[in-house]
N, C-alpha and C positions, 0 to 999 in steps of 0.2 A: 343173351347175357353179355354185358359190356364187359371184355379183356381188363385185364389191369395193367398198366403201361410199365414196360420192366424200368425198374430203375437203368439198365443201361442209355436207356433212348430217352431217360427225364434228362440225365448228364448230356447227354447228347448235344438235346436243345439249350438246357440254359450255357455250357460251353457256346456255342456257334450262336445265340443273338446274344451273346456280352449279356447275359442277365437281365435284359430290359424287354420292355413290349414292342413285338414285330409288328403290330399295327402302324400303318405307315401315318406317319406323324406325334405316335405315342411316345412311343421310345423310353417310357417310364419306368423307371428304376426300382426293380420286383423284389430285391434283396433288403427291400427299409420301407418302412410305414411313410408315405410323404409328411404325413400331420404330424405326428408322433415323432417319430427321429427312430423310433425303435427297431432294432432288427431282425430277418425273418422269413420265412418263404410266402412270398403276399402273391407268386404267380399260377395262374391256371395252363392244362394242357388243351389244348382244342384242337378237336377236329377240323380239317377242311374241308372231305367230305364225312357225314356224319358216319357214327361207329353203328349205326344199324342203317335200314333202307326208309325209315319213317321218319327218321329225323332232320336237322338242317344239313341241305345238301345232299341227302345222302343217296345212294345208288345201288345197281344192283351188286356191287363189288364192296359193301359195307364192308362187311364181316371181316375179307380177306384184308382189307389195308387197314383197317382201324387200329393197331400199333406199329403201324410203319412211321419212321423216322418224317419223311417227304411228305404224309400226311398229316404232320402234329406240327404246329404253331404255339411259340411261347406269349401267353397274352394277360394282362391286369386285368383283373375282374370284368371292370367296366364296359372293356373292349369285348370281351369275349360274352358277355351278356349283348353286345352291339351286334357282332356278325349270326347269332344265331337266332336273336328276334327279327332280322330281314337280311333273310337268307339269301333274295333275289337281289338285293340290293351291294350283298358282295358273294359273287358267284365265286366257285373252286378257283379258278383262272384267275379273278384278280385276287384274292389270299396266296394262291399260290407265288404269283410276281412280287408282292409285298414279301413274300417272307424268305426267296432266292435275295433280293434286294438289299432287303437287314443284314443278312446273313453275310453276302459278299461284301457291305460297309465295316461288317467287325473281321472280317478275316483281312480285309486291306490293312484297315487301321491297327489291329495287330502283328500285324508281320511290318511295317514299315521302322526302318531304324527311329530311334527316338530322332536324333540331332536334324533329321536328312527333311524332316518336314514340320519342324516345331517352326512355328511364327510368332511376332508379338503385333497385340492387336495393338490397334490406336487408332479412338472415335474420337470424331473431330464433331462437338453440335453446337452451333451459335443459334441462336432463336433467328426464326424467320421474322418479323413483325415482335407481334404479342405471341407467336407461336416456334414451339418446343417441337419438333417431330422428332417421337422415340423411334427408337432404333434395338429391334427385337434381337435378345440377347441369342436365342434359339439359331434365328436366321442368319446370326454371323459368326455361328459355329458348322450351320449345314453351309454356307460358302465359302467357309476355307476347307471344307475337304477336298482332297484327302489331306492337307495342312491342319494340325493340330495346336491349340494356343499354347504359350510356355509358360503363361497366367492366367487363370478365368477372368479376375476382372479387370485385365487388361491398360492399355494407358489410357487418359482420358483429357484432352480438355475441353473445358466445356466452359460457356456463356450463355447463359438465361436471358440478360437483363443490356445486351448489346445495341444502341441505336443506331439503326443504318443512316439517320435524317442529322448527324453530326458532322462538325466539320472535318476534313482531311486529316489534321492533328490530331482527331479522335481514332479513328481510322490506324492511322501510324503508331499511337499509342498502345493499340488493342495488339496490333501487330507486331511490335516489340514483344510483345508477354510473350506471344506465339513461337518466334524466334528461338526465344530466350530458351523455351520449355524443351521444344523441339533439339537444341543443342545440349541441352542435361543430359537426353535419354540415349542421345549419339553416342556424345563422351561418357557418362557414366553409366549405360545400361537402363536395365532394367531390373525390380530386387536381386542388383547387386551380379546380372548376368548381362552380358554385352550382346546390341539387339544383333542379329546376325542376318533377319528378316523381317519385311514389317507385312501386315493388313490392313489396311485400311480404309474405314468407313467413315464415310462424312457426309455432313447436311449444314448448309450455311449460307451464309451472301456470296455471291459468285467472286468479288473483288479476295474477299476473306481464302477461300477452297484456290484460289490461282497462288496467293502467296502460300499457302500450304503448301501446294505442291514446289515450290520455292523454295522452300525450307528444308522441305525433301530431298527435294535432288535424285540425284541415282548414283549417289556414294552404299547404298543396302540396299541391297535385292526389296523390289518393293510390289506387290501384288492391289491394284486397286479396284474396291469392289460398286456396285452400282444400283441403286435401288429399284424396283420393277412394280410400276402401280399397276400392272395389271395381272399379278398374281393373283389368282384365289388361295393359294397356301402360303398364310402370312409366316410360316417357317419357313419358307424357299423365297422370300421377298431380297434376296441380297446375294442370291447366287445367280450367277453366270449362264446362260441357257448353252446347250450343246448343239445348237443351229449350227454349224461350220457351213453350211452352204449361204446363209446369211453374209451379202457383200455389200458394201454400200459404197458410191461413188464420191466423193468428197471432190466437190469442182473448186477452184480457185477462179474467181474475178476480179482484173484492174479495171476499178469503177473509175478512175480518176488519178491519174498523173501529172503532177507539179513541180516544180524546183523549188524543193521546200524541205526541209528537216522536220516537218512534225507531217504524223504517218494514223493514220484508223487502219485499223485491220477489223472489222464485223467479223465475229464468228456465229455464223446465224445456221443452227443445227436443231433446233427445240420449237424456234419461231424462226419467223423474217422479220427482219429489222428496216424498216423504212426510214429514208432521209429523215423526216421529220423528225425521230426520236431521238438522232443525234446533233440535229441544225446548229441548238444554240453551243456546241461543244467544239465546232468548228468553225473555219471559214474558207475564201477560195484558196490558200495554201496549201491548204492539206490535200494530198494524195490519201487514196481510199482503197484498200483491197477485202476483199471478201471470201473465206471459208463457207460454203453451202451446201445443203444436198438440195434433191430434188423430194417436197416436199416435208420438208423441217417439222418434226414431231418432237414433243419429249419420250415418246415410246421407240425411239428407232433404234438404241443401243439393244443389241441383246447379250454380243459375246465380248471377249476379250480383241477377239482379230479385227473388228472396228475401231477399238479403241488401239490398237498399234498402227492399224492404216491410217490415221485419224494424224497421230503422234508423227508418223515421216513424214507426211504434208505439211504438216505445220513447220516443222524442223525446216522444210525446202524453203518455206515463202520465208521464214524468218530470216533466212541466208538470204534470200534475193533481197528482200528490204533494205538488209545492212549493205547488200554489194550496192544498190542502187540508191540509196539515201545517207549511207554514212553512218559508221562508228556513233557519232553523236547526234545522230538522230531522236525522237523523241515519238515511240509509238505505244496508241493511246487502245487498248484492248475495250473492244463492245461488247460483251457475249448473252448470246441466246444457246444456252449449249447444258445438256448433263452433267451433273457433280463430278462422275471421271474426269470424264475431259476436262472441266476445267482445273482438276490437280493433275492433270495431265500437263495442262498449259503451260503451271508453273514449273513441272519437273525438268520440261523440255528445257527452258532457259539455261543459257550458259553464263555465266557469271562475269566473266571475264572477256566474253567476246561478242554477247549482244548489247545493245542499246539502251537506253532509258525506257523503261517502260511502265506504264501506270494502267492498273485497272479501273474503269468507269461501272456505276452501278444508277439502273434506272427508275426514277422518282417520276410517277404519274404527270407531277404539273409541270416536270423543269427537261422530263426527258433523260437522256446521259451524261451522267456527271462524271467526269475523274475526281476517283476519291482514294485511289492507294496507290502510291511507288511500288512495284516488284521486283525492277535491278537497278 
């Protein structure tokens, strides 16, 4: 005969998973009908292993644990109809990891002071081409934790209908709005609260994400997030992996030294960038330096601590540039690099004491074009 779960140990569970389904990726909210709006107790209790020895899971220690706390998972129907038609398919072990998991996500998120980890979002999406890429609302709420938003829907600007194939003064144009917007939310908040912290996601033309990061600065604490195509859980597609042993060497090379005031720096991280794509954008004047790794991926970011070792490099060569080409130099940014970094690129810039610098963006027949001022 199955026990009947004391109401202590039902409070139990929905206190400790925040109400929602412990199924990892669920996270479904048991307290309201999703369709309906209506409210109500719409959650099941489930076994991990089953409450007899025939059942899913179950063992010869059924009987003895089938109302223990550490054996019962809060789960939606759906889920709980899932783990116990393929039973081998999520053994005790992985339910059990899943639901320590949920569990210490709502015991952090509730015990953390409101103020100490509120952030405000701000997605930055300019169409690629003909192409829009969303940006899963899910997945940039699981990589700000343990940072919580202090809006759901967050700030936004956004461009559909942007041509990259326009001239410079389209460009500058577009980038004025950007400015413009970006100083509203400085100076006057956000509904009407001052941002204190920001997050940010973004997907756009590299020229576009460098001035972002321009506009940024590092006047507000600022967390930048990074997208990962090679997630299989498109909920986890914008959080940060916990590789800490993950290092990557960022080499600097002087391709080319001239006595000249106009400057290439390649930032070639994602691809290599070969003479030919920037030929016609230069000539023998220009001095050429180069940011590389050894083997340039768009998958080689994982963590944060890349993108900081990433941020002093640059910071160095920017300072050698200026000691060795002058205040009024004119240096022309190439980049084959990830969305961080290149708002990274922007944030790095010092306003007041680096040089004219313009981002180039590359057209299959013409190669590297300069198509935006940054300082």
């Amino acid at each position: 005969m199955r026990k009947s779960i004391p109401e202590t140990i039902k409070l139990q569970l929905w206190v400790k998973a925040g109400g929602r389904c412990e199924f990892k990726g669920c996270n479904k909210v048991l307290w309201r009908n999703g369709l309906t709006l209506s409210d109500g107790n719409f959650a099941q209790y489930a076994h991990i292993i089953a409450a007899s020895e025939a059942g899913p899971r179950g063992a010869f220690n059924s009987d003895d644990i089938q109302m223990r706390f550490d054996n019962l998972m809060l789960l939606c129907p759906d889920c709980h109809r899932e783990i116990d038609s393929k039973p081998q398919k999520y053994p005790a072990e992985l339910l059990r990891k899943w639901k320590n998991e949920h569990e210490e996500r709502i015991e952090i998120q509730t015990s953390i002071p409101k103020e100490i980890h509120l952030s405000s979002i701000l997605i930055f999406q300019v169409n690629i081409g003909d192409r829009i890429v969303p940006i899963n609302e899910a997945a940039v709420f699981n990589a700000m934790f343990p940072r919580y938003p202090t809006d759901k829907k967050g700030i936004r600007i956004e461009k559909h209908d942007f041509d990259r194939f326009e001239s410079p003064e389209y460009w500058k144009s577009y980038s004025v709005d950007i400015k413009r917007k970006i100083k509203h939310y400085f100076d006057y908040g956000f509904d009407d609260k001052q941002i204190k912290h920001l997050s940010v996601f973004a997907i756009a033309p590299m020229p576009l994400l460098i001035f972002l990061g321009r506009c940024l600065g590092d006047t507000v604490p600022t967390d930048i997030y990074q997208s990962h195509r090679n997630i299989l859980d498109t909920n986890q597609t914008w959080t940060w992996q916990d590789e800490d042993d993950i290092e990557t060497n960022f080499v600097v090379n002087e391709i080319r030294q001239a006595e000249t005031k106009k400057v290439v720096l390649k930032i070639a991280l994602s691809d290599t960038i070969s003479e030919e794509k920037y030929s016609k954008l230069i000539d023998n004047t220009f001095s050429i330096y180069e940011i590389t790794i050894i083997d340039p991926s768009p998958h080689f970011i994982k963590n944060r601590k890349q993108l900081e070792e990433f941020s002093k490099k640059y910071r160095l060569l920017l300072n050698k540039i200026q000691e060795r080409h002058g205040r009024d130099c004119e240096l022309y940014l190439v980049p084959a690099m990830p969305v961080s970094i290149a708002i990274e690129c922007g944030r790095v810039i010092l306003p007041t004491k680096d040089p004219n610098i313009f981002a180039c963006e590359y057209y299959t027949d013409q190669g590297f074009k300069s198509v935006l001022k940054i300082n």
